[in-house]
C-alpha positions as CSV (number, residue, x, y, z in Angstrom):
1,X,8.2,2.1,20.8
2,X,9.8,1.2,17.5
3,X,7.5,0.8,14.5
4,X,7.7,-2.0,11.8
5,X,9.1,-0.5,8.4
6,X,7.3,-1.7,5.5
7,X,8.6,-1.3,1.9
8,X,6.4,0.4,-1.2
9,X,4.5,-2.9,-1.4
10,X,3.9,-6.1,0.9
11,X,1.6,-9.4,0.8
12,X,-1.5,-8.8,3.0
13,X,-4.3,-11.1,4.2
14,X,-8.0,-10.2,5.0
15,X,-9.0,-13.1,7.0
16,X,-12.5,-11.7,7.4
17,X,-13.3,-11.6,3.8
18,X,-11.3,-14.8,3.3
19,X,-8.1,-13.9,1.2
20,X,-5.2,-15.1,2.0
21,X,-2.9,-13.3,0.0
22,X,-2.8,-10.1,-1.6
23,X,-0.3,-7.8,-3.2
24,X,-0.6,-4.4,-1.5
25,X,1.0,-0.7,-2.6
26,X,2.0,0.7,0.4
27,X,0.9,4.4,-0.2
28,X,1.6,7.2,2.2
29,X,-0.2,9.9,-0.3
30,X,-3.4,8.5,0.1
31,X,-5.2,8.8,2.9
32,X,-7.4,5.6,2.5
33,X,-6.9,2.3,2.3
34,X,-8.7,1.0,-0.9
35,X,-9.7,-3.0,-2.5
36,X,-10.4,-4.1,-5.1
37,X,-13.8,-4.8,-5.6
38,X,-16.6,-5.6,-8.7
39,X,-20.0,-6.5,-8.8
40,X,-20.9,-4.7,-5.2
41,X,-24.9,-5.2,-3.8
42,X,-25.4,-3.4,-0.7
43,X,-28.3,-5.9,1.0
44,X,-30.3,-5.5,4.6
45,X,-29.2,-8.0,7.2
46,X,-31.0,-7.6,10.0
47,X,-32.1,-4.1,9.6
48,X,-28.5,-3.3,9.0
49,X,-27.0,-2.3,5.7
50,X,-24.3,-5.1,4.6
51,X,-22.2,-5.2,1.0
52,X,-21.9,-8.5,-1.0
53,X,-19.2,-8.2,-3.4
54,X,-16.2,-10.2,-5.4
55,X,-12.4,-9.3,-5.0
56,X,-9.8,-11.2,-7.5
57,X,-6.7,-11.3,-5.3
58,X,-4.2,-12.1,-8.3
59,X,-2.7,-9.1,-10.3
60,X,-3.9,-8.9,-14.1
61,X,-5.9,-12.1,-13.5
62,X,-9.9,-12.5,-13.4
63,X,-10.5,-15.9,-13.1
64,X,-10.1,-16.5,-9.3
65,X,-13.1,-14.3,-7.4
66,X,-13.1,-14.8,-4.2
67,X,-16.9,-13.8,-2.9
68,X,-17.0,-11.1,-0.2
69,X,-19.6,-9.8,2.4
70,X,-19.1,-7.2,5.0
71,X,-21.1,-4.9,6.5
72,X,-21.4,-1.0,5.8
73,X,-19.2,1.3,8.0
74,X,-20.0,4.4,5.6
75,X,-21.0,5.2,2.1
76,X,-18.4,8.4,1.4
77,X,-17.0,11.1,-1.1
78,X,-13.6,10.2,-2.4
79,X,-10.8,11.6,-4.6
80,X,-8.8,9.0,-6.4
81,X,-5.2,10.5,-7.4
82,X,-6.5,11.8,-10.9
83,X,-8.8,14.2,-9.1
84,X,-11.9,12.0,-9.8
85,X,-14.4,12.0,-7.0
86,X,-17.0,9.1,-6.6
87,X,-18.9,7.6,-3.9
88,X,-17.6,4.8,-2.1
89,X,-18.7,1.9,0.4
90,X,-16.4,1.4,3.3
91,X,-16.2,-1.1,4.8
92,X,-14.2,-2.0,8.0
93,X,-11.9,-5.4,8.1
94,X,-8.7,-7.3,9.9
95,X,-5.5,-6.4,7.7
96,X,-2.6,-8.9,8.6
97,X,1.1,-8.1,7.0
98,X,3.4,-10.1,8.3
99,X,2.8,-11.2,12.0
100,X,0.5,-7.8,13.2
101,X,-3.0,-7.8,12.4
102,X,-5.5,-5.0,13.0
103,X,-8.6,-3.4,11.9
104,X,-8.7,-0.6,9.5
105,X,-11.7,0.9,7.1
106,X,-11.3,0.1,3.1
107,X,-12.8,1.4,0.4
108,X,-14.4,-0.7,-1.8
109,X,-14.0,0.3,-5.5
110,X,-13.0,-1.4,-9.2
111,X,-9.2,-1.3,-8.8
112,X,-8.8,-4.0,-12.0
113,X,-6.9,-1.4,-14.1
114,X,-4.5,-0.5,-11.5
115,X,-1.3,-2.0,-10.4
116,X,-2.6,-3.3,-7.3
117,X,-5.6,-5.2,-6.0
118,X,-5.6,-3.2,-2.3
119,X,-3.6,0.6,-1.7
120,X,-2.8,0.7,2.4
121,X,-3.2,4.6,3.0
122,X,-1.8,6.4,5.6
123,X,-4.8,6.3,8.1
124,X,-4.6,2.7,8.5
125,X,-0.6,2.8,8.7
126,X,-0.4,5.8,11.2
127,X,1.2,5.3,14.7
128,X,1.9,1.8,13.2
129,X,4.4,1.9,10.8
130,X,7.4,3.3,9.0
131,X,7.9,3.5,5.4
132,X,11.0,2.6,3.4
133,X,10.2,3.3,-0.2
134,X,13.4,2.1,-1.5
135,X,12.6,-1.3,-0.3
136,X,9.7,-4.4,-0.9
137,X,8.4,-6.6,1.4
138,X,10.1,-6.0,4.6
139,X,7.7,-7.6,7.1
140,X,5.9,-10.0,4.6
141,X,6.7,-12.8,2.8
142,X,4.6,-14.3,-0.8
143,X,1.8,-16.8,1.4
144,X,2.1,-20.6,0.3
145,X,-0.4,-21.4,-2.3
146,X,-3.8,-22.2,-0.9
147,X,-7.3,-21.4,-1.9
148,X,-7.9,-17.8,-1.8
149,X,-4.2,-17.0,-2.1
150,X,-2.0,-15.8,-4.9
């Protein structure tokens, strides 16, 4: 079965959290897929441990938060690519890029001095997709302005 390629970076969606659009690094050395995330309070619903939190979709911008609540999949060690090793929440969500849509887990750290709001790791691109790093956006396209979207 032929994959979809995607290029070092394409728009994403995560209908679940409610954001529309974001800029994604498509990054095959890391294993996780990572958002952006600030001011994160893990609360009890129901006798299960849930994650209220803020993401701002739009590169270099803070003043478009787009509140966030999911529930806890795992609370985990990991290595960022300085070597720097903190504890994480993880949560798990519906990724759409382009016209597929699936579930993958995503770590939930400050990302606001990086490049990119969300990194797509290799877990949640495995069996799924192919990698052309000379290229951008190959099966996603900038989403039409709406609330929630950049």
């Amino acid at each position: 079965m032929a994959q979809t390629t995607l290029g070092w970076r394409e728009w994403a969606s995560l209908p679940e959290l409610g954001i529309d659009g974001i800029k994604a690094k498509i990054d095959t050395g890391a294993r996780s897929s990572s958002l952006n995330a600030v001011d994160i309070q893990a609360i009890d619903v129901d006798g299960e441990q849930w994650v209220e939190f803020k993401v701002y979709p739009v590169q270099h911008q803070t003043d478009h938060a787009v509140p966030c609540r999911a529930r806890v999949k795992d609370y985990r060690q990991v290595t960022d690519s300085g070597g720097h090793r903190s504890m994480r929440y993880v949560i798990e969500t519906t990724i759409t890029i382009g016209s597929e849509q699936f579930a993958a887990e995503m770590t939930l750290a400050d990302r606001s001095q990086m490049m990119f709001r969300m990194l797509l790791g290799r877990t949640a691109m495995k069996n799924r997709y192919t990698v052309d790093p000379g290229r951008s956006y190959c099966a996603s396209q900038k989403p039409p302005k709406a609330t929630g979207t950049i």
